[in-house]
N, CA and C atoms as an extended XYZ file, in Angstrom:
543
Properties=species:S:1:pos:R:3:atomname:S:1:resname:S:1:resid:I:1 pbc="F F F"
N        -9.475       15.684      -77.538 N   UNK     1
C        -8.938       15.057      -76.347 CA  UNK     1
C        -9.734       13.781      -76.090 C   UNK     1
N        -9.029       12.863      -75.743 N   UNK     2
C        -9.461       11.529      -75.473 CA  UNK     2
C        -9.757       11.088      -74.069 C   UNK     2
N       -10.775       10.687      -74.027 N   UNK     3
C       -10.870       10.325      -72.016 CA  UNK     3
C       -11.482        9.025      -72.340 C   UNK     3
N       -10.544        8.437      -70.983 N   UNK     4
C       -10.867        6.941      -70.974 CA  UNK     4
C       -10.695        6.824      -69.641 C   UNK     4
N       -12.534        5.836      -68.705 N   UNK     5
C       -12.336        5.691      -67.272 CA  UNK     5
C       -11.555        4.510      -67.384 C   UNK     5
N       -10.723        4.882      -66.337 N   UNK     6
C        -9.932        3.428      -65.506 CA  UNK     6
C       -10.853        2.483      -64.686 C   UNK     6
N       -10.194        1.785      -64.606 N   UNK     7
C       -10.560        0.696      -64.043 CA  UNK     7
C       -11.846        0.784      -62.330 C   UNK     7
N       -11.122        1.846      -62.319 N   UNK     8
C       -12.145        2.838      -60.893 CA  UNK     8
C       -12.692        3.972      -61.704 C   UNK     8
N       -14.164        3.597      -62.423 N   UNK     9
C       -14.344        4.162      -63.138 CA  UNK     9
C       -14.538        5.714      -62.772 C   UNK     9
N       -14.542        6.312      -61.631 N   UNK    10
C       -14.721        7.598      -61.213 CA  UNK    10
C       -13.142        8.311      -61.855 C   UNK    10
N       -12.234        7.695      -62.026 N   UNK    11
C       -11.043        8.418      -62.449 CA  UNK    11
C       -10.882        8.070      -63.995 C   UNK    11
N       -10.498        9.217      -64.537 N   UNK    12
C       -10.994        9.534      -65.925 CA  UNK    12
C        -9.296       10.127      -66.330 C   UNK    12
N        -8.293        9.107      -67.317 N   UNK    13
C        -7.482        9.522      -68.249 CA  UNK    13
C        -7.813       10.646      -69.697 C   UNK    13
N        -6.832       11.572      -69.274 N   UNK    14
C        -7.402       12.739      -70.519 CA  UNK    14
C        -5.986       12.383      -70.898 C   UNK    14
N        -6.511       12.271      -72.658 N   UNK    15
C        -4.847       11.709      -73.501 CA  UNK    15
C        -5.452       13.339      -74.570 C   UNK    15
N        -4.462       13.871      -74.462 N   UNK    16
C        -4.816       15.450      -75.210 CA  UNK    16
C        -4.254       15.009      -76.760 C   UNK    16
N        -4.453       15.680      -77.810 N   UNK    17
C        -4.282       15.684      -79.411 CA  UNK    17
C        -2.907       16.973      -79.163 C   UNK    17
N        -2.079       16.649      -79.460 N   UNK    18
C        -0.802       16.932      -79.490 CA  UNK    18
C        -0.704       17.403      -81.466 C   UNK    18
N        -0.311       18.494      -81.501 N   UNK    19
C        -0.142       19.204      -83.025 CA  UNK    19
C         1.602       19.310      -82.339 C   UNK    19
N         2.142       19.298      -83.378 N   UNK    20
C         3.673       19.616      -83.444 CA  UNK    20
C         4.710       19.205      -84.720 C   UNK    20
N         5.898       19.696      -84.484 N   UNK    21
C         6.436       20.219      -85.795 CA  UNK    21
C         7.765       20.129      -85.300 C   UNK    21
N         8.458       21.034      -86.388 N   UNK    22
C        10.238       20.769      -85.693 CA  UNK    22
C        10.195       22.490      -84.722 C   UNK    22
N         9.335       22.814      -84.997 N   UNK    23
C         9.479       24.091      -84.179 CA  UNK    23
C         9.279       24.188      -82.637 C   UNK    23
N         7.980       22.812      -82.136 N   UNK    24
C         7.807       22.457      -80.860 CA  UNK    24
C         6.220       21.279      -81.051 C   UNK    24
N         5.653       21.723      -80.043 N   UNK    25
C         4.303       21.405      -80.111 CA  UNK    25
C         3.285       22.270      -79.626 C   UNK    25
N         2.153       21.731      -79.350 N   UNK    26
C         0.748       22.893      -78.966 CA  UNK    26
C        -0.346       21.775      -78.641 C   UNK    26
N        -1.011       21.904      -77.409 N   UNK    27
C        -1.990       20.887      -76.859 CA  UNK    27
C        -2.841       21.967      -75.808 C   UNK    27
N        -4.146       21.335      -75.942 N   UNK    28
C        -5.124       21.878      -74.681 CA  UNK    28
C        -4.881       21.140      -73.858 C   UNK    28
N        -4.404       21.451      -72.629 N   UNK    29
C        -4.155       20.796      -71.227 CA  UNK    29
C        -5.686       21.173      -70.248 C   UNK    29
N        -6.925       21.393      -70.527 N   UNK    30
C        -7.802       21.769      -69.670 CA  UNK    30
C        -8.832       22.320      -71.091 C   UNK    30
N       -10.194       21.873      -70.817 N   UNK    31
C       -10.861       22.418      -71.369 CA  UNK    31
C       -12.719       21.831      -70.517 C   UNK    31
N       -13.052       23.352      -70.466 N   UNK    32
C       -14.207       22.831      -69.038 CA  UNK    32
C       -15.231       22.151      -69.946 C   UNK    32
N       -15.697       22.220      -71.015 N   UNK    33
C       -16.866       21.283      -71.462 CA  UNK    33
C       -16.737       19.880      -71.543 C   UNK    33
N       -15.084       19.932      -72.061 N   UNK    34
C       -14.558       18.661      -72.153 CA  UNK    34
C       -14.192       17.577      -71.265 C   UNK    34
N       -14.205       18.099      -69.784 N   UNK    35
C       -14.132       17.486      -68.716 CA  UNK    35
C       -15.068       17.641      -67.885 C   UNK    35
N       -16.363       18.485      -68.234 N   UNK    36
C       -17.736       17.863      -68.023 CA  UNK    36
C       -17.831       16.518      -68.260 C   UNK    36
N       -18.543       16.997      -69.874 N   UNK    37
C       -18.649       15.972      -70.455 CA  UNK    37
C       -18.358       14.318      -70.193 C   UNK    37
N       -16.776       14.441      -69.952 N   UNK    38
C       -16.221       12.981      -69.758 CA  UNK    38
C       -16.275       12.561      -68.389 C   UNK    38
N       -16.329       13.656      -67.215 N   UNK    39
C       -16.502       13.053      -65.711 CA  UNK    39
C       -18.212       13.304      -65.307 C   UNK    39
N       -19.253       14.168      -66.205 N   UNK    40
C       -20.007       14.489      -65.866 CA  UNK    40
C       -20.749       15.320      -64.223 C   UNK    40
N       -19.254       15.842      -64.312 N   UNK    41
C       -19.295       16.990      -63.148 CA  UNK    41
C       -19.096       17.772      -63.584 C   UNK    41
N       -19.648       19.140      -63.002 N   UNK    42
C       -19.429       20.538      -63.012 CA  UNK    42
C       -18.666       20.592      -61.302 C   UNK    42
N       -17.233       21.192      -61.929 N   UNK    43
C       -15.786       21.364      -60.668 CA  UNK    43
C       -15.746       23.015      -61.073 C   UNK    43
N       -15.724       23.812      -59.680 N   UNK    44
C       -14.803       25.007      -60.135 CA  UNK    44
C       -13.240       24.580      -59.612 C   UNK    44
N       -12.130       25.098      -60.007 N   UNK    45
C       -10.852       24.428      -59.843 CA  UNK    45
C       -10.656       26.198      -59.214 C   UNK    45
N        -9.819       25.885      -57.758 N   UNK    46
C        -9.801       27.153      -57.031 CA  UNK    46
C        -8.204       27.028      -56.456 C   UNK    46
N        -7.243       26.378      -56.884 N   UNK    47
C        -5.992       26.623      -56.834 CA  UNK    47
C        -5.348       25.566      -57.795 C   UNK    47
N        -3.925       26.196      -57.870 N   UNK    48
C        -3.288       24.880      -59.028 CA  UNK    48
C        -1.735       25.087      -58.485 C   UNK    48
N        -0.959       23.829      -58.582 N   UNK    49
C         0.067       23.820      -57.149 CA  UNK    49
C         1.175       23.065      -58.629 C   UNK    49
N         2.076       23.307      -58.062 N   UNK    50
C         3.202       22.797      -58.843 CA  UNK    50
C         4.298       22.289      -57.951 C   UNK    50
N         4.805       20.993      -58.298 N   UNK    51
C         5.788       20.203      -57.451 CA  UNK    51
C         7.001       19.831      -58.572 C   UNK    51
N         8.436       19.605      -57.630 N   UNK    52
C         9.160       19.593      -58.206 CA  UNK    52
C         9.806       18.397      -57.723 C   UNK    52
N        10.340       17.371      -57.820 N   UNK    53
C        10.675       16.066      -56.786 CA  UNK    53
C        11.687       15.083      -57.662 C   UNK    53
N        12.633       14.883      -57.136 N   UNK    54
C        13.726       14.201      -57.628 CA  UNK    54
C        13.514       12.194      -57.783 C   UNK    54
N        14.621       11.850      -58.353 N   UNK    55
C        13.914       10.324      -59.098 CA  UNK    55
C        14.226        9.455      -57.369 C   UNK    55
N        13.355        8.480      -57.275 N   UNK    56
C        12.874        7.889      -56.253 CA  UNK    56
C        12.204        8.512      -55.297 C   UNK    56
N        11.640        9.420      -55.184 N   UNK    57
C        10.997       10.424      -53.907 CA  UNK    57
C         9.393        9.515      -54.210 C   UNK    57
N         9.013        9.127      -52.956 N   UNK    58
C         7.455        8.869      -53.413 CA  UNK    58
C         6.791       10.407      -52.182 C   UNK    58
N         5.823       10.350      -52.422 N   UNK    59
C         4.896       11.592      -52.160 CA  UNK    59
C         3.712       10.930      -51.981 C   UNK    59
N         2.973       10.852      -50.539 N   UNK    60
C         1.671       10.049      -50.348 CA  UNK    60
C         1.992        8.844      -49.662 C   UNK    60
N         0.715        8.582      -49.431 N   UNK    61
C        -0.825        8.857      -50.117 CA  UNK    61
C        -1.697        9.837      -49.122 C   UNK    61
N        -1.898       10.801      -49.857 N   UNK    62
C        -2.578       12.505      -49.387 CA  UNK    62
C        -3.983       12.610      -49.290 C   UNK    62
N        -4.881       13.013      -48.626 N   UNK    63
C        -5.753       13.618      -49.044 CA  UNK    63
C        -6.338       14.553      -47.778 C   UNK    63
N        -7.457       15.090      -47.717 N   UNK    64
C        -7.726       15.964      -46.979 CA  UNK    64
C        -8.876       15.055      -46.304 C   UNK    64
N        -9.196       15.111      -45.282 N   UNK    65
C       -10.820       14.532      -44.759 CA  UNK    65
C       -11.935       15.368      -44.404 C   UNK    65
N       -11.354       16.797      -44.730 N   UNK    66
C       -12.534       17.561      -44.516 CA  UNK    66
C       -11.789       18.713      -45.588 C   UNK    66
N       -12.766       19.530      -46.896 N   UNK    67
C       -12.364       20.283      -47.967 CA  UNK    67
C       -11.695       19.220      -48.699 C   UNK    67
N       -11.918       17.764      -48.952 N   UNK    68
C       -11.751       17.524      -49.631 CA  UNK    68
C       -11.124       17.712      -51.006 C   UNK    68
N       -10.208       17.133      -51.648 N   UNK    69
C        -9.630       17.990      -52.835 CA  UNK    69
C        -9.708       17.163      -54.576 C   UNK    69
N       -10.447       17.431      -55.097 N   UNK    70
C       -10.376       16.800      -56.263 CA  UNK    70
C        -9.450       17.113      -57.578 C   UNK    70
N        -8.404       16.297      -58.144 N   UNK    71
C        -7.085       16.818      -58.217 CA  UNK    71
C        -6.723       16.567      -59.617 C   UNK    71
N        -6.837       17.704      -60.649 N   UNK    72
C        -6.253       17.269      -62.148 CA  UNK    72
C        -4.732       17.332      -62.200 C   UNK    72
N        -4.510       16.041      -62.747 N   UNK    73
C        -2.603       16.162      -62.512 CA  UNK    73
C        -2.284       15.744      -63.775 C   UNK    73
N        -1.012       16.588      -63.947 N   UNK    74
C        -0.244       16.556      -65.143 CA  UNK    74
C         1.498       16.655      -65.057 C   UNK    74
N         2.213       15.944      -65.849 N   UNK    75
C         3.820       15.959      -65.390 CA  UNK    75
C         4.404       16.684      -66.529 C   UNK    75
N         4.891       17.608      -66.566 N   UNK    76
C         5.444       18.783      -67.105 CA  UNK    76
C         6.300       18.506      -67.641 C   UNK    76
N         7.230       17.781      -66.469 N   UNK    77
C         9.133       16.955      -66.891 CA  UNK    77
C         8.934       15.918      -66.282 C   UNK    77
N         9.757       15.015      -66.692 N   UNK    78
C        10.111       13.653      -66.355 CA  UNK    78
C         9.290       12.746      -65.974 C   UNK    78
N         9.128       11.425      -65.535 N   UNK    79
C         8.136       10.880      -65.783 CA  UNK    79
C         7.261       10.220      -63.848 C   UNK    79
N         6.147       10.000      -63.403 N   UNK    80
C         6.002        9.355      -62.207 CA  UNK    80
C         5.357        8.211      -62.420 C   UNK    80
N         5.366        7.637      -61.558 N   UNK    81
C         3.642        6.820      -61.056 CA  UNK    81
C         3.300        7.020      -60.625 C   UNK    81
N         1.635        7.304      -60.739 N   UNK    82
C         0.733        7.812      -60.282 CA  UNK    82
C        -0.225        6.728      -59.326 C   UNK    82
N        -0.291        6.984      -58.265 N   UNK    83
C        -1.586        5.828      -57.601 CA  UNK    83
C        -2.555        6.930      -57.240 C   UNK    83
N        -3.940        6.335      -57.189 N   UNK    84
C        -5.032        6.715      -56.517 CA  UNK    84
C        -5.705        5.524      -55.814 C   UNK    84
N        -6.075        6.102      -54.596 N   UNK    85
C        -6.589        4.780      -53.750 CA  UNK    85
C        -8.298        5.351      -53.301 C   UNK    85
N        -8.946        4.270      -53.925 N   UNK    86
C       -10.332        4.908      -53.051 CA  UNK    86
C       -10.771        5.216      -51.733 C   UNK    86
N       -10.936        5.986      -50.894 N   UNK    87
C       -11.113        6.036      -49.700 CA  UNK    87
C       -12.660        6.122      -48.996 C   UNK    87
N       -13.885        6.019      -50.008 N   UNK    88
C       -14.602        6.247      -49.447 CA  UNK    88
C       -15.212        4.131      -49.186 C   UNK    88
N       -15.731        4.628      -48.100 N   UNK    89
C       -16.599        3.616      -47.687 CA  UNK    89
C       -17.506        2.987      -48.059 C   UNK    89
N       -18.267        4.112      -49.323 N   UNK    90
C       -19.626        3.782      -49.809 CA  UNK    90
C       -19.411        3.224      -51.263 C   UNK    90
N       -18.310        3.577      -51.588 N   UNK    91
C       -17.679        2.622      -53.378 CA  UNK    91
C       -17.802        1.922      -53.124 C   UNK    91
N       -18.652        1.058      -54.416 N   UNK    92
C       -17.769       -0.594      -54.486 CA  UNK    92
C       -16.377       -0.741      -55.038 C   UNK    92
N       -15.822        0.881      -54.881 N   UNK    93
C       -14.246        0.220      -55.372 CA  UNK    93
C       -13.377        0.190      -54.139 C   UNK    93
N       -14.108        0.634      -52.830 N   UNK    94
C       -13.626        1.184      -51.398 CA  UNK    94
C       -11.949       -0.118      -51.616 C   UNK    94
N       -10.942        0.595      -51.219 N   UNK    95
C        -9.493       -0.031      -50.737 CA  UNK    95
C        -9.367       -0.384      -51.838 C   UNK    95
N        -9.524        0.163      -53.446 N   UNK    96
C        -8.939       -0.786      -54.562 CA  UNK    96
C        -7.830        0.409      -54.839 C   UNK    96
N        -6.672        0.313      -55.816 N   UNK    97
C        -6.044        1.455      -56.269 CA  UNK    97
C        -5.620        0.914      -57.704 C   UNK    97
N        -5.417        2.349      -58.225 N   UNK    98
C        -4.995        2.257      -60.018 CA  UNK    98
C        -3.665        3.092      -60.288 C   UNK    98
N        -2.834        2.673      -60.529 N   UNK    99
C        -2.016        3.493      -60.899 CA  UNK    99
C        -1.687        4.121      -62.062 C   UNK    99
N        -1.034        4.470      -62.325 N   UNK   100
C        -0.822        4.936      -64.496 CA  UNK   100
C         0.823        5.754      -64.417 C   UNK   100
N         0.934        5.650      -65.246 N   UNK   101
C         2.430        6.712      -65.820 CA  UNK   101
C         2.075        7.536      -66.280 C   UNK   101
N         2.404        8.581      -65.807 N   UNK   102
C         2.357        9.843      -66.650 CA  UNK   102
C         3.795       10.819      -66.402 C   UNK   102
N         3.558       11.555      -67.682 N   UNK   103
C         5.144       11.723      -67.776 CA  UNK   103
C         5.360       12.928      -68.944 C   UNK   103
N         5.808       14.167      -69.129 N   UNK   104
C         5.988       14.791      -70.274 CA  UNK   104
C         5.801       14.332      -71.120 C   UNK   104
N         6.448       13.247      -71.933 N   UNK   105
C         6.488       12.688      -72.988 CA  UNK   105
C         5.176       12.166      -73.819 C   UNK   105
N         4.104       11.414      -72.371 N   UNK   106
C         2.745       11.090      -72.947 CA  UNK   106
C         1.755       12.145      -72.962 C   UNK   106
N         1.994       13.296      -71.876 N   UNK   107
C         0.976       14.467      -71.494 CA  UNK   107
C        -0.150       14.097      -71.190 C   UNK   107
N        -0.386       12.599      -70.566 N   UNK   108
C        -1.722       12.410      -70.298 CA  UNK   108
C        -1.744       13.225      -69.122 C   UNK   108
N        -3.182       13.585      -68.496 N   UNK   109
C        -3.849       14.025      -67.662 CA  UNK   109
C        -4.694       13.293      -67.052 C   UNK   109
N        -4.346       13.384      -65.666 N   UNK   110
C        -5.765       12.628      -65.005 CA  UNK   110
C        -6.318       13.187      -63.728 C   UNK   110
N        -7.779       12.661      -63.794 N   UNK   111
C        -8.594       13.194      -63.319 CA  UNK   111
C        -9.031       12.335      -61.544 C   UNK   111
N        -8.366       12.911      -60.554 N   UNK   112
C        -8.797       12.181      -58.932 CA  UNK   112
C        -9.916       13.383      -58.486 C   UNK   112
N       -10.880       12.694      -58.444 N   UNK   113
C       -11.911       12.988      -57.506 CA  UNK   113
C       -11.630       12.976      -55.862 C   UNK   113
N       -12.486       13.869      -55.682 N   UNK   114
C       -12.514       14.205      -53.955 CA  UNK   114
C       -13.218       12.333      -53.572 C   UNK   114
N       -12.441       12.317      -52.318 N   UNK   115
C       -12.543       11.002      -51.732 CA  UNK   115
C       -11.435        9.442      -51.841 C   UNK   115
N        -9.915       10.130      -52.665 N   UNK   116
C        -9.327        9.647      -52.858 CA  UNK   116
C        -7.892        9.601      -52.344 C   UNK   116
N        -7.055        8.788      -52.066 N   UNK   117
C        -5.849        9.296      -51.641 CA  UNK   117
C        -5.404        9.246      -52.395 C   UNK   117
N        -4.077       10.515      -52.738 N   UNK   118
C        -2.883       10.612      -53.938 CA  UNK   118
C        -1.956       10.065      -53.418 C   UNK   118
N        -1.238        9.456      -54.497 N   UNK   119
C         0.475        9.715      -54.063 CA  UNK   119
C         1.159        9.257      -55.392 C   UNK   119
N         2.761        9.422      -55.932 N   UNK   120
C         3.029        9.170      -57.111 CA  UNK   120
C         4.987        9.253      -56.234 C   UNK   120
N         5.549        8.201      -57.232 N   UNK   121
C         7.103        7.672      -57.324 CA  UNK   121
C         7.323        8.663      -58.827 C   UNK   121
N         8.993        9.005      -58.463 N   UNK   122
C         9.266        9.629      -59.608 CA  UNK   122
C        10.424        8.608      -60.104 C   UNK   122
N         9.886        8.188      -61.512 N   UNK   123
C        10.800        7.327      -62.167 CA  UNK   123
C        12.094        7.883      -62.714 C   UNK   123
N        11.993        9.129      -63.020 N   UNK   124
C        13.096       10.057      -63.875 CA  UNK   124
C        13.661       10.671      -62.640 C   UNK   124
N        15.163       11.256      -63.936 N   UNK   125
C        16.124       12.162      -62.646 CA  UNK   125
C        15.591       13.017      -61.780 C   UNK   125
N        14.349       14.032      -62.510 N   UNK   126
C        13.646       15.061      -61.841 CA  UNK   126
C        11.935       14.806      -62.561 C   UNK   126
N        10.976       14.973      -61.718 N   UNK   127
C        10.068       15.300      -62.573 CA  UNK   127
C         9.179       16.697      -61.754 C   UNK   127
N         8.705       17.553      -62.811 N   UNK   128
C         7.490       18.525      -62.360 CA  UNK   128
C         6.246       17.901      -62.529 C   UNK   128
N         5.440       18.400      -61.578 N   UNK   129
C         3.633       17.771      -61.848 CA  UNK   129
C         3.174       19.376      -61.364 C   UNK   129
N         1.749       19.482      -62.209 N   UNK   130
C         1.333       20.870      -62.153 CA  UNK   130
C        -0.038       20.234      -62.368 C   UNK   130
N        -1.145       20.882      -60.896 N   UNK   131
C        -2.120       20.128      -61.021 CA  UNK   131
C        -3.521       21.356      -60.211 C   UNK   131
N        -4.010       21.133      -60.762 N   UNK   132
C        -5.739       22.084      -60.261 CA  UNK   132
C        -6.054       21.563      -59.236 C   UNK   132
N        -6.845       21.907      -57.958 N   UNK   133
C        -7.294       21.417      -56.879 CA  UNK   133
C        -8.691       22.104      -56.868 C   UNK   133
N        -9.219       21.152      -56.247 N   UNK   134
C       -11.079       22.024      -56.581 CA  UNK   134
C       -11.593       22.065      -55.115 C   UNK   134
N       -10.512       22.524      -54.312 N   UNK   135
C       -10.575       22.886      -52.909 CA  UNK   135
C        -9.121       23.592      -52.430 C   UNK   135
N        -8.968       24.644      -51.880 N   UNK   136
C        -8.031       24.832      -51.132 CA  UNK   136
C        -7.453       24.189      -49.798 C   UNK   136
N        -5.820       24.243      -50.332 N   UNK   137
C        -4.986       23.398      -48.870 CA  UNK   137
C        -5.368       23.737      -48.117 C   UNK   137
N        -5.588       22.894      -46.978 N   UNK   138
C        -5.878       22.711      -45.883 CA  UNK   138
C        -4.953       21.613      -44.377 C   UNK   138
N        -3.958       22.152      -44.467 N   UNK   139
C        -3.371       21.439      -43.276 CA  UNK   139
C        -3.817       20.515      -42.495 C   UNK   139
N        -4.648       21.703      -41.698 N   UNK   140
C        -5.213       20.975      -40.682 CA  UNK   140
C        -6.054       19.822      -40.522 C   UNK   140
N        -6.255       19.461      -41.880 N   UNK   141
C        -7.407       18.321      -42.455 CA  UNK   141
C        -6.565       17.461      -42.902 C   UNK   141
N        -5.122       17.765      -43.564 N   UNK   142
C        -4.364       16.527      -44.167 CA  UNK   142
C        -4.272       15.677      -43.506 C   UNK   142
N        -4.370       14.521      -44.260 N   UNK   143
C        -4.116       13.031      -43.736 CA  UNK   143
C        -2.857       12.321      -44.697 C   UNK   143
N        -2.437       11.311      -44.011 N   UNK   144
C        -1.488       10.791      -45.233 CA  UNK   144
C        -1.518        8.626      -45.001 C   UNK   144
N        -1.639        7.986      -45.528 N   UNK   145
C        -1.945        6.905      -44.992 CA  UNK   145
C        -0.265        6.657      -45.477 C   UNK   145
N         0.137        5.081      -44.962 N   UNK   146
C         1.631        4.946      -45.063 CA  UNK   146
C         1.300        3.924      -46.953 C   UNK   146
N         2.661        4.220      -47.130 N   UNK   147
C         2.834        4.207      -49.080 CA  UNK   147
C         2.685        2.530      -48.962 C   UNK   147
N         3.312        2.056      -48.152 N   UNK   148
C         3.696        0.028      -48.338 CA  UNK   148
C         2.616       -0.138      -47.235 C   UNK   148
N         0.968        0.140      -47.429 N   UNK   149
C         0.324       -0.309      -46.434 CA  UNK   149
C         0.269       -1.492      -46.898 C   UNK   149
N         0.463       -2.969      -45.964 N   UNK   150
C         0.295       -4.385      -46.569 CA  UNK   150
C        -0.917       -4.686      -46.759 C   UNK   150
N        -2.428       -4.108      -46.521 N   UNK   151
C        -3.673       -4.253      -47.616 CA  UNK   151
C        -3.915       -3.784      -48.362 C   UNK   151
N        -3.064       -2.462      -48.948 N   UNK   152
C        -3.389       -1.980      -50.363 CA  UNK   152
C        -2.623       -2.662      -51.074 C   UNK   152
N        -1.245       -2.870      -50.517 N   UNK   153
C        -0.596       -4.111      -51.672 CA  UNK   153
C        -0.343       -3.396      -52.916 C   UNK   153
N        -0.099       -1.983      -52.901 N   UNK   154
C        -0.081       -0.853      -53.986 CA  UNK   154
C         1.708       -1.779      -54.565 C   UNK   154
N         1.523       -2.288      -56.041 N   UNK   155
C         2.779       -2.152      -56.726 CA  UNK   155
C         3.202       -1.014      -57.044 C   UNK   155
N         4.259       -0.276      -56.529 N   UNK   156
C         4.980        0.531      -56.832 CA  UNK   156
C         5.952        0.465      -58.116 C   UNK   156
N         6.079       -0.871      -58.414 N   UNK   157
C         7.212       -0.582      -59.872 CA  UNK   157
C         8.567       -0.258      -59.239 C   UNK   157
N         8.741       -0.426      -58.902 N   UNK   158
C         9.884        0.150      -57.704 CA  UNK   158
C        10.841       -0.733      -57.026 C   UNK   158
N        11.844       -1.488      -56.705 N   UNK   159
C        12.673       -2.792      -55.823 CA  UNK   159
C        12.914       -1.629      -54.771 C   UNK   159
N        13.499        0.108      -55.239 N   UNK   160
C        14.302        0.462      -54.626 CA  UNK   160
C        13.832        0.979      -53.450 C   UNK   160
N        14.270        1.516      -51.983 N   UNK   161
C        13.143        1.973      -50.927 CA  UNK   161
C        13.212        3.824      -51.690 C   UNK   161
N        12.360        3.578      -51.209 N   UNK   162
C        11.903        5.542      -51.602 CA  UNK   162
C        12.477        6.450      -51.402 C   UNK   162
N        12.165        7.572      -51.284 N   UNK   163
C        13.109        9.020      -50.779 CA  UNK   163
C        11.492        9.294      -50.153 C   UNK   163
N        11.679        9.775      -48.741 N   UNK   164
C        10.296        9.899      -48.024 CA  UNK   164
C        10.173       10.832      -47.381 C   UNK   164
N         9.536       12.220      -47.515 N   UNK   165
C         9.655       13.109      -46.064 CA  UNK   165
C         9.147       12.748      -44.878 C   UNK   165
N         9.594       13.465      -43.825 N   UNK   166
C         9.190       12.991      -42.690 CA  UNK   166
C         7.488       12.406      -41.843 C   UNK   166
N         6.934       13.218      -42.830 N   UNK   167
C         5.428       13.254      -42.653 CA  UNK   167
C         5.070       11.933      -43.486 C   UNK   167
N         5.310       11.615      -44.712 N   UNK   168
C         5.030       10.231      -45.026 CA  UNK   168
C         5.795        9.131      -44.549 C   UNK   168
N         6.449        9.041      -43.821 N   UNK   169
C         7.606        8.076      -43.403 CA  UNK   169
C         6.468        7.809      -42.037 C   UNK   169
N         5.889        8.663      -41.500 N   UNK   170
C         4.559        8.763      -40.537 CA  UNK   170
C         3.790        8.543      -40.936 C   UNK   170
N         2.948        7.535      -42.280 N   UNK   171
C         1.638        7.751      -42.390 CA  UNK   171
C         0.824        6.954      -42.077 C   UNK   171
N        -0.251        6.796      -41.534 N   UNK   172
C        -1.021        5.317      -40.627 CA  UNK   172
C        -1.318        4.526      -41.724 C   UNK   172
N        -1.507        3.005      -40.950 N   UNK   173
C        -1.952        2.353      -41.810 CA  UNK   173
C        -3.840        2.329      -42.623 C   UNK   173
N        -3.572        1.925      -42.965 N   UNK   174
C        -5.330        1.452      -43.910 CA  UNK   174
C        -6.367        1.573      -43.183 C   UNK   174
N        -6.033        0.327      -42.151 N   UNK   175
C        -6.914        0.390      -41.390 CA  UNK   175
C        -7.725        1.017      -40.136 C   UNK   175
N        -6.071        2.073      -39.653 N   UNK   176
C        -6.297        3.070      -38.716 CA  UNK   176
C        -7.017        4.589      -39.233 C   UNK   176
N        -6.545        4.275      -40.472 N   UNK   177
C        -7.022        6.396      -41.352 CA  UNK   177
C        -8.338        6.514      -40.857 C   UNK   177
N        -8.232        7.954      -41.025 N   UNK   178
C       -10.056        8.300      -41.291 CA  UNK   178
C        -9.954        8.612      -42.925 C   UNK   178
N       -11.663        7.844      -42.792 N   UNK   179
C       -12.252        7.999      -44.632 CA  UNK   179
C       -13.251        8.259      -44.627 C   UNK   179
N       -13.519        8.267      -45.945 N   UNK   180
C       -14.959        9.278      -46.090 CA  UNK   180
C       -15.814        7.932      -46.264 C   UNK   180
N       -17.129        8.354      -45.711 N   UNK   181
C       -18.807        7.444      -45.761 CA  UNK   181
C       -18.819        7.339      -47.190 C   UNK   181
């Protein structure tokens, strides 16, 4: 398995070694030395959540402000974009974001650390994402900042307006959220 930090170097692309044939394929999607190693954390991963979301739905930007959640994500079917936005105060990457594609087809995996907001657009008709959390949900802590905040300036890839639930169609701006020190 291949890991390469992005550009915010705390988030770490896992591109897995894919074996396959006309019969199917076979890949390690998770392996704990191996994502030591490349994030140089020791995570226990204490739930893993699976979403199902139709093409234009964006989702985010999520995170918790207290139980924090550090989040391995992977797209099962069809393809998204993925953003992560830094939220802590004390980065020098504080308010930068990275996005990536991920999508069945590539099986990359990536790695968001606690202190980040999620959120991801689904480019395909349907896509699944199936992802580890190294904290349990927590409601009462969710936060959601709004997706077109005009200082993240997040390119979406996107002309079209979104499909939004009600709770992100609510999400504060940048400058109002709470973030982490």
């Amino acid at each position: 398995m291949r890991a390469t930090r992005l550009e915010i170097p705390d988030l770490v692309l896992f591109e897995p070694k894919v074996f396959g044939d006309d019969r199917g394929f076979f890949f390690e999607s998770f392996n704990k030395s191996v994502f030591e190693e490349a994030t140089g954390l020791r995570r226990d991963f204490v739930q893993d959540n699976h979403s199902r979301s139709a093409r234009n739905v964006l989702r985010g930007l999520h995170y918790q402000i207290r139980q924090p959640q550090g989040k391995l994500m992977r797209v099962i079917a069809g393809e998204v974009f993925d953003v992560s936005v830094d939220i802590r105060k004390s980065s020098p990457t504080f308010g930068k974001w990275v996005g990536e594609t991920l999508s069945a087809e590539n099986k990359c995996i990536l790695w968001i650390p606690e202190g980040f907001a999620h959120g991801f657009l689904v480019l395909s008709d349907v896509a699944e994402f199936i992802y580890k959390t190294t904290d349990y949900w927590a409601p009462e802590h969710e936060r959601t900042i709004i997706w077109n905040d005009p200082t993240l300036a997040i390119n979406w890839k996107n002309d079209i307006e979104p499909v939004l639930s009600g709770k992100d169609a609510k999400g504060v701006l940048f400058a109002n959220a709470d973030l982490f020190a």
